[in-house]
Phi, psi and omega in degrees: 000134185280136201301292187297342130320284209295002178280292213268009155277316169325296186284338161321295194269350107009273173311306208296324164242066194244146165267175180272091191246126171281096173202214203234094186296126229264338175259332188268003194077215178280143181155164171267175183272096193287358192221197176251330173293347163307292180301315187306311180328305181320142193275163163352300229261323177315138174266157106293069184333312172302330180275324201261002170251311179293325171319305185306316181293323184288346176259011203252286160303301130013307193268307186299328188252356145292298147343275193314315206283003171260341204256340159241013166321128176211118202280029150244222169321104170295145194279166155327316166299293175325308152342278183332270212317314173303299182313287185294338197282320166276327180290346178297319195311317188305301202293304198314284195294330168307297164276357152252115198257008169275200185220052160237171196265336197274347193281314147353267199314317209259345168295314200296325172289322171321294182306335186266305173332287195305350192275319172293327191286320173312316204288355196269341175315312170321304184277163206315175186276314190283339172356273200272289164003273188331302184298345201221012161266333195283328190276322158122058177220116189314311209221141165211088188262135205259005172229128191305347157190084150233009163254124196287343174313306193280329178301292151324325207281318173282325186287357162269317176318304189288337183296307171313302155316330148316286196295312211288316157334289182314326165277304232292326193276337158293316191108149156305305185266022179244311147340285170287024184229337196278299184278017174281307212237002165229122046250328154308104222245072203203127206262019175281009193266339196298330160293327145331296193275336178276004173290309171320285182342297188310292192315305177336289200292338181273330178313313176301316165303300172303323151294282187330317180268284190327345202245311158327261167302357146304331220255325173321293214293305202309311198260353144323286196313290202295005188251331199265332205259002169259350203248027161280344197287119142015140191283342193283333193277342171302316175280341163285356179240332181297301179300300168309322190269009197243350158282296161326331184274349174315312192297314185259006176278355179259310224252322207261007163283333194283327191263319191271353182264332154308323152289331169306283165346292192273342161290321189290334191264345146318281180303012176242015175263147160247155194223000000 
């Protein structure tokens, strides 16, 4: 590849995976960010306007199509949707019932949103990379990456939601001093031990938050690039290559919605045991 490929391969794969970021720049102030060095420049407080728009919009449709499908529910022929809508609703109550061994009405509801959010914002992988880029350039908008996790902010951002559900499940059913006595007294039930066992414990319970988004945006992110890195390729090898792997990625874009909501699962029902 000639040094001016490799700039403007270089500056490809860059843009694609750069966000539209909004924050407070120590010289333009408040503005979005024109470079990847802009953004980084940006204080705490900076968004990503592109993650925080397609999430929303995918939880928008999440709803809208949950809606409808209930709203044309019919004990006679069902329609295609309804199926789908039917289909997913049973497999969470299965999964819901295998793996929770507690007693709330909300784990049910909040798997199912789990499961269908991340499956929609994963399924925007499918379409092509340069699409909505070309389209929102065309629009005077620097950056536009659509899809919400392969950004580790959103990802973390839900596995701290379940994590705030751990804890606040663990006192409400436990107790505050049942709670501490769990991370005190365990796996060693012995109190010259408790600092012990509570460095494990701690390390365990931050752990969890931290697998769920990181395992989430890794696997999401991995399969951007090789989706980014094929389509630097010659046009025939983009298509011998694009279609197999964006069929395969059907799979994994199903399994790793499938993977963070089991887990979400077996952690609320961890905090609903009492030891």
């Amino acid at each position: 590849m000639a040094a001016g490929n490799e700039v403007s391969s270089t500056y490809y794969i860059q843009h694609h995976l750069q966000n539209l970021t909004f924050g407070n720049h120590p010289e333009n102030g408040w503005s979005l960010a024109h470079s990847a060095e802009e953004a980084r420049e940006m204080g705490f407080w900076a968004i990503h306007l592109d993650t925080m728009g397609w999430s929303i919009a995918m939880g928008v449709l999440f709803i809208w199509l949950f809606r409808k499908a209930g709203k044309m529910a019919t004990t006679g022929v069902p329609g295609g949707l309804q199926n789908a809508v039917e289909m997913v609703v049973e497999f969470i109550e299965n999964l819901t019932r295998a793996t929770f061994h507690g007693r709330n009405p909300m784990i049910a509801p909040l798997a199912l949103t789990l499961f269908v959010w991340i499956l929609l914002m994963n399924s925007l992988k499918i379409i092509p990379v340069d699409y909505f880029p070309v389209l929102f350039a065309k629009l005077g908008v620097d950056y536009m990456k659509i899809v919400p996790t392969t950004d580790p902010n959103a990802t973390l951002g839900m596995a701290l939601g379940v994590f705030c559900l751990i804890i606040y499940y663990s006192i409400k059913v436990k107790g505050a001093g049942g709670f501490a006595r769990e991370l005190s007294l365990t796996p060693f039930n012995h109190w010259a031990l408790i600092p012990f066992n509570l460095v494990l414990e701690i390390i365990g319970l931050l752990v969890k938050p931290l697998g769920l988004g990181l395992r989430l945006f890794g696997n999401m992110f991995a399969g951007e690039v090789i989706f980014i890195l094929i389509a630097l390729l010659p046009f025939w090898a983009i298509w011998l290559l694009d279609v197999p792997w964006a069929i395969f990625h059907i799979l994994v874009v199903t399994l790793q919605a499938f993977i963070f909501t089991t887990l979400s699962v077996v952690y609320l029902s961890a905090a609903h045991e009492h030891h």
